[in-house]
C-alpha positions as CSV (number, residue, x, y, z in Angstrom):
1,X,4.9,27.5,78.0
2,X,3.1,27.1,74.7
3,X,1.2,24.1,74.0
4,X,1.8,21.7,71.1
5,X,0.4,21.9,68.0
6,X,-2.3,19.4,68.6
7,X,-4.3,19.4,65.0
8,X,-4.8,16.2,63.0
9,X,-2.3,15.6,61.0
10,X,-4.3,15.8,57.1
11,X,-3.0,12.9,54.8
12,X,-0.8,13.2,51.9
13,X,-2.8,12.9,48.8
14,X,-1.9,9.4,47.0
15,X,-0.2,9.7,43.6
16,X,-0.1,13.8,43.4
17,X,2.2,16.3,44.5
18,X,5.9,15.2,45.2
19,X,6.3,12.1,43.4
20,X,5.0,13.5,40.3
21,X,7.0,14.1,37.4
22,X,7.5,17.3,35.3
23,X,5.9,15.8,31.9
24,X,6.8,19.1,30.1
25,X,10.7,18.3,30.2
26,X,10.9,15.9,27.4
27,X,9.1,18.4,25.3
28,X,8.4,16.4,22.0
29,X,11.0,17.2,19.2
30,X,14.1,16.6,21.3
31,X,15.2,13.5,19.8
32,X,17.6,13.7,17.2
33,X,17.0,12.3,14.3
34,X,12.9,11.2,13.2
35,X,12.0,7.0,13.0
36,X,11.9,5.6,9.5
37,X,8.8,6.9,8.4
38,X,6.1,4.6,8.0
39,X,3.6,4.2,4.6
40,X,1.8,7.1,5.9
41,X,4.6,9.6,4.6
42,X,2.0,9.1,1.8
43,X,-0.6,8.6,3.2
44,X,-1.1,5.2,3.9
45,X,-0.5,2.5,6.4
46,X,-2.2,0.3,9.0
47,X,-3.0,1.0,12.2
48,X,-4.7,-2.0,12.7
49,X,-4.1,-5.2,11.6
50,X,-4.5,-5.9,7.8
51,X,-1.7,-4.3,6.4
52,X,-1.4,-5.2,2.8
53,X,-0.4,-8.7,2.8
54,X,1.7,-8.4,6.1
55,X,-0.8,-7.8,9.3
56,X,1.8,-9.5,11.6
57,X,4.7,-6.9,12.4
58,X,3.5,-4.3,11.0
59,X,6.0,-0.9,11.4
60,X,8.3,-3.4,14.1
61,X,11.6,-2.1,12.4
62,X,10.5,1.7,13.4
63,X,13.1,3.1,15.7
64,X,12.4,2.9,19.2
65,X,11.4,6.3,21.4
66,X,14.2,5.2,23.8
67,X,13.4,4.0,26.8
68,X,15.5,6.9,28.4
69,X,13.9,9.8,26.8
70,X,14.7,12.8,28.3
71,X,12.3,14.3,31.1
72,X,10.0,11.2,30.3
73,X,11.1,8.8,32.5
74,X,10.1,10.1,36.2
75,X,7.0,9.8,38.1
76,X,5.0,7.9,35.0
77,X,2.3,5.5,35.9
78,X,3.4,2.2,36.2
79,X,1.0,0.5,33.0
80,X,2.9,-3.0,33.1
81,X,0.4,-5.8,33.4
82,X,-0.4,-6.1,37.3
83,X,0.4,-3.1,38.0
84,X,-1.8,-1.4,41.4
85,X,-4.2,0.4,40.9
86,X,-2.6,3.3,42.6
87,X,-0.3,3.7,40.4
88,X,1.2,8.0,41.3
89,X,-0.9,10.5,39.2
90,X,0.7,12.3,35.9
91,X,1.0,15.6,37.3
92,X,-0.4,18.6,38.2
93,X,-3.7,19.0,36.2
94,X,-3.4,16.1,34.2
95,X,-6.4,14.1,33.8
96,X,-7.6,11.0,35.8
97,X,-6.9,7.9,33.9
98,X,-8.2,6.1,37.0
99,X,-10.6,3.1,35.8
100,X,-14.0,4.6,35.9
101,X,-12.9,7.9,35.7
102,X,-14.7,10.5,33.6
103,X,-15.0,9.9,29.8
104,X,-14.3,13.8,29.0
105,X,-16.4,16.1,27.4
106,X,-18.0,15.5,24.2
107,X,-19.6,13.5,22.1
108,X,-19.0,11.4,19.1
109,X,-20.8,11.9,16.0
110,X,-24.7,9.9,16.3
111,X,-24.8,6.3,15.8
112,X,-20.9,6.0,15.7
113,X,-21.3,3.9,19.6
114,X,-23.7,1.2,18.0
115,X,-21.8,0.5,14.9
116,X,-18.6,-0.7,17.6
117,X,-18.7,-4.7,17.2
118,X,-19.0,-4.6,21.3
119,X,-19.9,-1.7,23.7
120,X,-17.2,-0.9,26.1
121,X,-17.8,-1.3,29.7
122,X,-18.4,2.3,31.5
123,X,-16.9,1.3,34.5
124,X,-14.0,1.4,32.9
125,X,-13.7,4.7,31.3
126,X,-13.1,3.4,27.7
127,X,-14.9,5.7,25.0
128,X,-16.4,3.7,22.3
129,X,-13.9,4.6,19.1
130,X,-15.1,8.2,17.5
131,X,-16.8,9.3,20.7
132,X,-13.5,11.5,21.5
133,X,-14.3,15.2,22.5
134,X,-12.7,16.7,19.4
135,X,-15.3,14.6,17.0
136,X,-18.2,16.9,17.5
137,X,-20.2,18.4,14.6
138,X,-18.7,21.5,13.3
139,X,-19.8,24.0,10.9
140,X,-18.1,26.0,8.6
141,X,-18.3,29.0,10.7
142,X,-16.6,27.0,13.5
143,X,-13.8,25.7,11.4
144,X,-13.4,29.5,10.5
145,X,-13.7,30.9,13.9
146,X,-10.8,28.5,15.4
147,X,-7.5,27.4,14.2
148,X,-6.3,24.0,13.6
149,X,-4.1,23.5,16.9
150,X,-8.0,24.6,18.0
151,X,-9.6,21.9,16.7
152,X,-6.3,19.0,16.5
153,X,-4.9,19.3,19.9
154,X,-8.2,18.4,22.1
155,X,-8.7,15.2,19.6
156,X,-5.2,14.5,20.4
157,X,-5.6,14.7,24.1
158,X,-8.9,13.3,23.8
159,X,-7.5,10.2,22.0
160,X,-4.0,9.8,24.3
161,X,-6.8,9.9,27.3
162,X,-8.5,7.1,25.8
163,X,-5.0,5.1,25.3
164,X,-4.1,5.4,28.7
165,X,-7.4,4.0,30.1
166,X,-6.8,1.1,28.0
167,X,-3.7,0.8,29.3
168,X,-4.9,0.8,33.2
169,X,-7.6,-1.5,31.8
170,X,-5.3,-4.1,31.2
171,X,-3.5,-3.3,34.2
172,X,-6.6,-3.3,36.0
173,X,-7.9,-7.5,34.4
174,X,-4.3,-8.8,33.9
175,X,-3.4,-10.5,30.6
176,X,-5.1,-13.3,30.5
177,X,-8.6,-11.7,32.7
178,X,-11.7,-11.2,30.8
179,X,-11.1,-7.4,30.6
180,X,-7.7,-8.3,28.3
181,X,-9.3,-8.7,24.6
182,X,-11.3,-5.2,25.5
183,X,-8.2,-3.3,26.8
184,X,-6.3,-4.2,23.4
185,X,-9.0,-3.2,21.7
186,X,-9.2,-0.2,23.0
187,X,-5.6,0.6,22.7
188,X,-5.8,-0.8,19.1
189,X,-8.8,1.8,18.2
190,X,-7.3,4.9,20.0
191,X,-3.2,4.0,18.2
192,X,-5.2,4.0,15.0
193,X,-6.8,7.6,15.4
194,X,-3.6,9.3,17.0
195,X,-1.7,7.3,14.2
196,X,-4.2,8.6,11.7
197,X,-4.3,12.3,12.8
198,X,-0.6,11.8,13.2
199,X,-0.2,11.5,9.5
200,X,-3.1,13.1,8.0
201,X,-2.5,16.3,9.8
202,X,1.2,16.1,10.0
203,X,2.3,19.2,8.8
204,X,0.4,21.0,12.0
205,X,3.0,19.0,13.8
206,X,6.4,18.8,15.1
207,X,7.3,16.4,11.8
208,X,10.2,14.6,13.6
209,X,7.9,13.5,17.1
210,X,4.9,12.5,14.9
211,X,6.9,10.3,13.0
212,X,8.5,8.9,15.9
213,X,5.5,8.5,17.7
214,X,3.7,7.2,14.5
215,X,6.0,4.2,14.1
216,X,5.8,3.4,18.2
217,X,2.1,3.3,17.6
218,X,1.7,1.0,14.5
219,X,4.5,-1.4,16.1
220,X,2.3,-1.8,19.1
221,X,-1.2,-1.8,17.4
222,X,0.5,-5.1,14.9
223,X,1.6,-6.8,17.8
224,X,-1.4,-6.4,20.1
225,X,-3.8,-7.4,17.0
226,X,-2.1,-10.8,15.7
227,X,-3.5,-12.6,19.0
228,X,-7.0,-11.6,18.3
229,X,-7.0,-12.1,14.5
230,X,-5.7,-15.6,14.4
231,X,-8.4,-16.0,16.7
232,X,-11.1,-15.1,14.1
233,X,-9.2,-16.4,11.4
234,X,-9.4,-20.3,13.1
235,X,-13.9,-19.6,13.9
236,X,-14.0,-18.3,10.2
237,X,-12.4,-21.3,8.4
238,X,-13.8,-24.1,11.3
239,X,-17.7,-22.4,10.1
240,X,-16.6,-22.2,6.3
241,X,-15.2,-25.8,6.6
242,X,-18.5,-27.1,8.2
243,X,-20.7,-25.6,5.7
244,X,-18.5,-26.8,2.7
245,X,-18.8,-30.3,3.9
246,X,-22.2,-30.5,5.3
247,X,-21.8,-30.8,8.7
248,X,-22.8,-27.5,9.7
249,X,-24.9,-25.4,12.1
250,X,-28.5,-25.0,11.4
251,X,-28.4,-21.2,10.7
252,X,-25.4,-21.7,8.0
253,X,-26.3,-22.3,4.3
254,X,-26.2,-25.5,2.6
255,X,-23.2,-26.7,1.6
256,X,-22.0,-25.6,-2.2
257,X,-20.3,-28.8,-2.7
258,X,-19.7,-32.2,-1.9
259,X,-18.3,-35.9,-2.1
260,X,-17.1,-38.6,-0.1
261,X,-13.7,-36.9,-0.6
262,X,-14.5,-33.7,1.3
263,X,-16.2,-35.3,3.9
264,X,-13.0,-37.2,4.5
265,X,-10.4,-34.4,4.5
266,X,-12.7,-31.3,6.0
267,X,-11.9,-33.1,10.0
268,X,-8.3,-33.6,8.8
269,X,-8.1,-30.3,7.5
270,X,-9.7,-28.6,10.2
271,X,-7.0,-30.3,13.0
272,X,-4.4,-29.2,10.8
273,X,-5.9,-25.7,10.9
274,X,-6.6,-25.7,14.5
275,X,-3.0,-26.8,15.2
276,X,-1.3,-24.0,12.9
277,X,-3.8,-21.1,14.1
278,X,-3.5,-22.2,17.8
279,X,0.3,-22.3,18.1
280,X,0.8,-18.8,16.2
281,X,-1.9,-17.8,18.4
282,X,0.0,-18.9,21.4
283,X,2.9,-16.6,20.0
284,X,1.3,-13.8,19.4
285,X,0.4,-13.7,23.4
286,X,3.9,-14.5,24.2
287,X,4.8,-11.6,21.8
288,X,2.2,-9.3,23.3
289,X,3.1,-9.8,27.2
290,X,6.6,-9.0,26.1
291,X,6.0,-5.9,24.4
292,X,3.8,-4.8,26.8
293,X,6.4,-5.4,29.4
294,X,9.4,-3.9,27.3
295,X,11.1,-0.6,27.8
296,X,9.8,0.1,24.3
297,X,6.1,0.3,25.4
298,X,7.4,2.6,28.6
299,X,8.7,5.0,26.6
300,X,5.7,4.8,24.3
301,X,3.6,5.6,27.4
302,X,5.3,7.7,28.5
303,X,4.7,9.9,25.0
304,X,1.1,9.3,25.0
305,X,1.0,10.2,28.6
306,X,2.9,13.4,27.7
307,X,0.4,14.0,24.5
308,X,-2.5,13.6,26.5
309,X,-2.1,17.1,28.0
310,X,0.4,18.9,25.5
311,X,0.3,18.2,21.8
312,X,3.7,20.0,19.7
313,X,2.1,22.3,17.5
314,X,4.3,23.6,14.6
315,X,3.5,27.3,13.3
316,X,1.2,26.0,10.8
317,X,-1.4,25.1,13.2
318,X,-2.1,28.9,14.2
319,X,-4.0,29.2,10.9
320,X,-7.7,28.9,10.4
321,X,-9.0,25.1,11.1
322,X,-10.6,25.3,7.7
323,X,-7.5,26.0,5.2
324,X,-5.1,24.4,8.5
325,X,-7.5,20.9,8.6
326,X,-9.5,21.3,5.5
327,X,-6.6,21.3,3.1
328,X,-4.6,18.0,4.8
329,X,-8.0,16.5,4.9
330,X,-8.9,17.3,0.5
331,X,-5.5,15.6,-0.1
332,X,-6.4,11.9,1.7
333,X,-9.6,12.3,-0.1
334,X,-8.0,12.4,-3.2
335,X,-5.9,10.0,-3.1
336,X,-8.6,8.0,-2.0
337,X,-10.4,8.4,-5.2
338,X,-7.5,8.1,-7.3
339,X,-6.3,4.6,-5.5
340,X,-10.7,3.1,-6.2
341,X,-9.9,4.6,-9.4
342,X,-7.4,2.6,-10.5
343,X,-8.7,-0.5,-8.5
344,X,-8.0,-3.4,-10.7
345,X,-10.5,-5.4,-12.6
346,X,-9.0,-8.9,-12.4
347,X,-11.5,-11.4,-10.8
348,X,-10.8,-12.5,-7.1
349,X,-10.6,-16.2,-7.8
350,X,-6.8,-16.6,-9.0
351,X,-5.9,-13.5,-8.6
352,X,-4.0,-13.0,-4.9
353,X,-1.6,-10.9,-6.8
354,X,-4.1,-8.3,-7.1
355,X,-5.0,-8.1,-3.2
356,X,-2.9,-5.2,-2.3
357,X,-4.5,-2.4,-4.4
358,X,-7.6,-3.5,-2.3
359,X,-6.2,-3.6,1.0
360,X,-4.1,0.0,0.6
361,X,-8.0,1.4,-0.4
362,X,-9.3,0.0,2.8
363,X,-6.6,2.1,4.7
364,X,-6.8,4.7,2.2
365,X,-10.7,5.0,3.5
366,X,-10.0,4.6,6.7
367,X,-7.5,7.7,6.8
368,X,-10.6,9.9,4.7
369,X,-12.8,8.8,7.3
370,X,-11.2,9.6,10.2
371,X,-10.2,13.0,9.0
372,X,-13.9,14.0,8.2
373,X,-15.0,12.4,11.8
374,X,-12.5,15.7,12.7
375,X,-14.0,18.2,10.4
376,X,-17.5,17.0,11.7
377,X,-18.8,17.2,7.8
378,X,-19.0,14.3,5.1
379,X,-20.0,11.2,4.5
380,X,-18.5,8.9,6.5
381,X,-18.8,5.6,3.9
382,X,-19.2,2.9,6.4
383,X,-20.7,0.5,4.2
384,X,-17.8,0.5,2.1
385,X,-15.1,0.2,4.6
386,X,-17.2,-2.6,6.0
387,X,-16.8,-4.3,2.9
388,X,-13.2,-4.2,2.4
389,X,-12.7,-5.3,6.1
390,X,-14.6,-8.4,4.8
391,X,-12.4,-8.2,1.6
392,X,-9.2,-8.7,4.1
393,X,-10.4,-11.0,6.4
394,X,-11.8,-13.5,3.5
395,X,-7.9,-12.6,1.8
396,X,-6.2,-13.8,4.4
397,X,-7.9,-16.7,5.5
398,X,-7.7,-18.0,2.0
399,X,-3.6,-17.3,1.9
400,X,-4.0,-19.4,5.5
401,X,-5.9,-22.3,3.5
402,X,-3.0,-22.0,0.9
403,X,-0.5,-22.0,3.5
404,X,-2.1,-25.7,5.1
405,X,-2.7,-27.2,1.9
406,X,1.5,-26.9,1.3
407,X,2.3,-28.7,3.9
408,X,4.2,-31.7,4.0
409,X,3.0,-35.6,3.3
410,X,-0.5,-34.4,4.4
411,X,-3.0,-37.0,2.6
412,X,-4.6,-36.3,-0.5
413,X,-8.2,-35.9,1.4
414,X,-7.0,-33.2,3.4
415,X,-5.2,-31.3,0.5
416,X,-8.5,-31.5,-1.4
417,X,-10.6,-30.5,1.5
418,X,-8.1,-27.0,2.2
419,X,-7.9,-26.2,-1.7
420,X,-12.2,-26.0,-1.4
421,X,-11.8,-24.1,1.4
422,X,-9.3,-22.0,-0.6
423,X,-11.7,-21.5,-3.4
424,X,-14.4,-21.0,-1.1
425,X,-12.9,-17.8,0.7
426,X,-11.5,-16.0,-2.6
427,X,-14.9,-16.4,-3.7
428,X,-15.5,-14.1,-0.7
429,X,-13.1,-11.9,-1.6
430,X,-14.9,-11.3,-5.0
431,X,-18.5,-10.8,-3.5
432,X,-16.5,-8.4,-1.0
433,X,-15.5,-6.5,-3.9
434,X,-18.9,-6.2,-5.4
435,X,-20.3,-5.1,-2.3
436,X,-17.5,-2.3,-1.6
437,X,-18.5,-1.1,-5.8
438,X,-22.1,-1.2,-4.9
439,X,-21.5,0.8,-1.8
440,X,-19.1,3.3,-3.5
441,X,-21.3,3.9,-6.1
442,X,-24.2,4.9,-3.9
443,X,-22.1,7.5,-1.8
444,X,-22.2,11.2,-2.5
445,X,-19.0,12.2,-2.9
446,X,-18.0,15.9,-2.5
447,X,-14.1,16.8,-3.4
448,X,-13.1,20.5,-2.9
């Protein structure tokens, strides 16, 4: 009589094998119909916050992906906020999205890390933004050699990988731990760079996913950013308030101007301020943990997690990277120059009305940029975009100093104290301008 089998039973790997979905079956480009197309049909729209004169919302009437997309829906990692860490793997031979798991191959261009306004935490697997694997230096006998799905689908990937660690990131620190303001960051910067690829390059693309996916990622990147900008928006009026009226920290300038009548409405003015920025503040998080707990933002992950190992080429993208990517890449260049060309002249002070030629520059640049971070050639104009993301932060905190000073039966003080303050900051839109015309003017530009 034959013994029993008596070897050790060998434990079923956690996440893999039968669980796992087949991410292939929704293949992008089965939905019917496209989502509205957002600004960037032309070229522009924001990624971020800052859209021009509407941050808050930005792209939230774009269709839905549908929470039941087909072939999406099965074995995806559970990204709501608290969700285990052991959430089932995305398949055979997807990548590890694992907090602390590799960062991928590659390299982002030099210096790109330290310009980041804070350096993400390596345990957690977040790439600092440009560091993706398809933002290496090329040449122009590599842009020849490959073809543009060559060159587009691995910053794709590359991108959707660093999504999806934000994602277990804020899984990982819960939405109100200290990890929280770096995971939406992270998800903010990555949206933006998918988004921008998404619309720069969208003609080496299935046109209806991109434009689907497009509007999914600006509605998320809006809502995630309003927490975090009324946030900045409340220290950058409490400092400009203290210096106005004198009672400011040591390392601020002296105040520009006085009287007994500023003194008296700057504390008044800065409770009301506190009070309005606090409670939109306060829902803005509401908004957030609802969107990121909406079958919305499942479906969205579930495309990104789809994207992040398969990226929809259309035929186009078989040709050579530099007519495929070089072309798409000339035209947001141009209309980059064309839009500073025709930048109005009007100064700041008084004139809020001319704000949104400004603001569709700074996303007009921000599109330029990140298609030459692709290419791997061209200036990259830093200083400049720096300058009009002071231009829109100093816009809208003076339209938030507007916005206080019209409310009702405040005292005459505090009116006084918030039309200063309103001065104050479209004086900082004008220097904001002078800077960004200083900076363009230094910066070689090369058109094709």
């Amino acid at each position: 009589m034959a013994s029993p089998d008596r070897r050790p039973a060998v434990p079923a790997r956690t996440g893999a094998g039968a669980g796992s979905a087949d991410l292939t079956a929704g293949a992008p480009g089965s939905g019917a119909a496209a989502a509205r197309t957002s600004d960037f049909g032309s070229g522009t729209s924001d990624f971020g916050a800052g859209a021009p004169g509407a941050r808050a919302g930005a792209g939230a009437d774009a269709q839905g992906l549908g929470a039941d997309a087909p072939g999406l829906g099965a074995g995806v990692p559970d990204f709501r906020p608290g969700a285990g860490a052991d959430a089932p793997a995305l398949g055979t031979g997807a990548p590890d999205f694992r907090a602390g798991a590799d960062a991928g191959p590659g390299a982002g261009p030099p210096g790109l890390a330290a310009r980041t306004t804070r350096t993400p935490d390596p345990a957690a697997g977040i790439r600092p933004p440009g560091s993706a694997a398809g933002a290496e230096r090329r040449g122009a006998a590599d842009l020849d050699r490959l073809t543009g799905g060559d060159v587009l689908a691995p910053h794709l990937h590359a991108h959707a990988a660093d999504f999806l660690r934000g994602l277990r990131l804020h899984a990982v620190s819960g939405p109100d731990g200290a990890g929280a303001e770096e995971a939406a960051r992270a998800l903010r910067a990555a949206a933006r760079r998918i988004g921008a690829a998404l619309a720069t390059f969208r003609a080496l693309l299935d046109t209806a996913w991109a434009d689907r996916l497009r509007a999914e990622l600006t509605w998320l990147s809006g809502t995630l950013g309003q927490e975090y900008a009324c946030t900045a928006q409340l220290v950058r009026l409490a400092e400009a308030l203290a210096r106005l009226s004198g009672g400011r920290p040591p390392a601020l300038p002296p105040p520009r101007s006085g009287g007994e009548a500023l003194a008296m409405g700057a504390a008044r003015a800065g409770a009301l301020l506190d009070r309005k920025l606090t409670q939109a503040r306060s829902r803005a998080h509401s908004a957030a943990l609802q969107a990121l707990g909406s079958a919305r933002f499942h479906a969205l992950a579930d495309t990104v997690a789809l994207l992040a190992s398969e990226a929809p080429l259309s035929p186009a993208a078989s040709a050579s990277a530099a007519t495929a990517l070089g072309d798409p890449a000339r035209l947001a260049e141009r209309r980059l120059l064309d839009a500073v060309a025709a930048l109005p002249t009007a100064p700041a002070v008084g004139g809020e009305q001319q704000d949104a030629p400004w603001h569709q520059v700074r996303l007009l640049l921000r599109l330029h940029r990140y298609a030459e971070e692709l290419l791997g050639a061209g200036p990259v104009r830093y200083e400049a975009g720096g300058a009009l993301d002071r231009h829109r932060d100093a816009a809208e905190a003076a339209a938030t100093a507007a916005g206080a000073a019209r409310t009702p039966r405040i005292a005459p003080a505090t009116a006084y104290a918030l039309g200063v303050l309103h001065a104050d900051q479209r004086h900082e839109v004008a220097a904001a301008r002078t800077a960004f015309r200083h900076a363009w003017e230094r910066t070689v530009v090369t058109t094709g």
